[in-house]
Steps between C-alpha positions, in 0.01 A plus 500: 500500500486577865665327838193563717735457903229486773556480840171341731432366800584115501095373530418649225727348261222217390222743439769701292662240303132380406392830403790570287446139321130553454625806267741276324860574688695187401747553764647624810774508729444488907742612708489452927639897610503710786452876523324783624319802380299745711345171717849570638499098692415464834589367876510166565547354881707170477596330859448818705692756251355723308663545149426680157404374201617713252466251117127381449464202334369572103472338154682630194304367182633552170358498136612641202188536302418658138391904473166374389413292839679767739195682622321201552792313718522809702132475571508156609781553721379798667140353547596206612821583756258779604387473908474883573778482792802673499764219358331423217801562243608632167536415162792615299485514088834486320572502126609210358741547175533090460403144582652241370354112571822318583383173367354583162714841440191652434512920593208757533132459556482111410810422800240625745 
Protein backbone atom coordinates (compact mmCIF):
# COMPACT_ATOMS: atom_id res chain seq x y z
CA UNK A 1 0.00 0.00 0.00
CA UNK A 2 1.10 3.45 -0.93
CA UNK A 3 0.18 7.24 0.44
CA UNK A 4 0.30 8.83 -3.01
CA UNK A 5 0.87 13.18 -1.37
CA UNK A 6 0.39 15.48 -4.41
CA UNK A 7 0.70 18.92 -4.42
CA UNK A 8 -1.36 20.94 -7.65
CA UNK A 9 -2.49 23.97 -8.53
CA UNK A 10 -6.02 24.65 -6.91
CA UNK A 11 -8.15 24.55 -10.58
CA UNK A 12 -7.19 21.51 -11.21
CA UNK A 13 -8.40 19.72 -8.30
CA UNK A 14 -11.90 18.65 -10.18
CA UNK A 15 -10.26 17.31 -13.27
CA UNK A 16 -7.92 15.36 -10.75
CA UNK A 17 -10.26 14.04 -8.29
CA UNK A 18 -12.38 12.77 -11.41
CA UNK A 19 -9.55 11.19 -12.99
CA UNK A 20 -8.42 9.42 -9.98
CA UNK A 21 -12.23 8.10 -9.43
CA UNK A 22 -12.63 7.05 -13.01
CA UNK A 23 -9.63 4.50 -12.06
CA UNK A 24 -11.42 3.45 -8.96
CA UNK A 25 -9.66 5.71 -5.98
CA UNK A 26 -12.34 5.47 -3.27
CA UNK A 27 -10.97 8.33 -1.47
CA UNK A 28 -9.10 11.40 -0.85
CA UNK A 29 -8.14 14.02 1.37
CA UNK A 30 -7.95 17.95 0.16
CA UNK A 31 -6.08 20.17 1.88
CA UNK A 32 -6.10 24.41 1.15
CA UNK A 33 -1.83 25.11 1.45
CA UNK A 34 0.51 27.62 0.54
CA UNK A 35 4.06 27.24 -0.77
CA UNK A 36 6.52 27.79 -3.27
CA UNK A 37 8.89 25.92 -5.45
CA UNK A 38 11.02 27.34 -8.26
CA UNK A 39 7.70 29.72 -9.43
CA UNK A 40 9.34 31.47 -6.46
CA UNK A 41 5.67 33.92 -5.95
CA UNK A 42 5.47 37.12 -7.26
CA UNK A 43 4.80 41.13 -6.78
CA UNK A 44 1.67 42.26 -6.09
CA UNK A 45 0.77 46.27 -5.98
CA UNK A 46 -1.96 46.81 -3.25
CA UNK A 47 -3.00 50.70 -2.59
CA UNK A 48 0.18 52.18 -4.11
CA UNK A 49 2.84 49.66 -2.39
CA UNK A 50 4.44 47.24 -3.92
CA UNK A 51 4.88 43.98 -1.84
CA UNK A 52 6.08 40.26 -2.34
CA UNK A 53 4.32 37.37 -2.48
CA UNK A 54 6.38 34.81 -1.38
CA UNK A 55 3.49 31.36 -0.52
CA UNK A 56 1.41 30.50 -3.77
CA UNK A 57 -1.73 29.25 -3.18
CA UNK A 58 -1.76 25.07 -3.91
CA UNK A 59 -3.77 21.87 -3.24
CA UNK A 60 -2.42 18.96 -1.24
CA UNK A 61 -4.50 15.75 -2.29
CA UNK A 62 -4.04 12.63 -0.55
CA UNK A 63 -4.78 8.87 -1.29
CA UNK A 64 -3.48 5.92 0.01
CA UNK A 65 -4.07 3.47 -2.73
CA UNK A 66 -3.12 -0.42 -3.23
CA UNK A 67 0.50 -1.42 -5.09
CA UNK A 68 -1.62 -2.80 -7.84
CA UNK A 69 -3.46 0.69 -8.82
CA UNK A 70 -0.21 2.90 -8.08
CA UNK A 71 0.97 3.40 -11.61
CA UNK A 72 -2.28 4.07 -12.79
CA UNK A 73 -3.18 6.89 -9.96
CA UNK A 74 0.08 8.46 -10.75
CA UNK A 75 -0.95 8.67 -14.36
CA UNK A 76 -4.13 10.23 -13.74
CA UNK A 77 -2.73 12.73 -11.53
CA UNK A 78 0.05 13.76 -13.62
CA UNK A 79 -2.15 13.91 -16.85
CA UNK A 80 -4.65 15.57 -15.50
CA UNK A 81 -2.83 18.42 -13.03
CA UNK A 82 -0.58 18.69 -16.13
CA UNK A 83 -0.67 22.56 -17.86
CA UNK A 84 3.05 22.69 -19.05
CA UNK A 85 3.84 25.97 -16.84
CA UNK A 86 6.21 26.15 -14.31
CA UNK A 87 3.95 25.54 -10.92
CA UNK A 88 2.52 22.64 -11.90
CA UNK A 89 3.54 20.47 -8.69
CA UNK A 90 4.71 17.18 -7.35
CA UNK A 91 3.60 14.04 -6.24
CA UNK A 92 5.18 12.32 -3.33
CA UNK A 93 4.84 8.26 -2.80
CA UNK A 94 5.29 6.99 0.76
CA UNK A 95 5.08 3.44 2.09
CA UNK A 96 2.37 2.62 4.00
CA UNK A 97 3.04 -0.28 6.78
CA UNK A 98 -0.89 -0.04 8.04
CA UNK A 99 -4.47 1.13 7.72
CA UNK A 100 -6.75 0.45 9.96
CA UNK A 101 -10.77 1.49 9.26
CA UNK A 102 -11.69 3.03 12.60
CA UNK A 103 -15.27 2.03 12.40
CA UNK A 104 -15.16 -1.61 11.40
CA UNK A 105 -11.44 -2.38 12.84
CA UNK A 106 -10.76 -3.69 9.66
CA UNK A 107 -6.57 -3.36 8.72
CA UNK A 108 -4.73 -3.83 5.31
CA UNK A 109 -5.92 -3.75 1.76
CA UNK A 110 -9.83 -4.11 2.56
CA UNK A 111 -9.53 -0.60 5.20
CA UNK A 112 -8.67 1.24 2.00
Amino acid sequence: MKLITAIIKPFKLDAVREALSEIGVQGITVTEVKGFGRQKGHTELYRGAEYVVDFLPKVKLEAAVDDALLEQALEAIENSARTGKIGDGKIFVTSLDQVIRIRTGETGRVAL
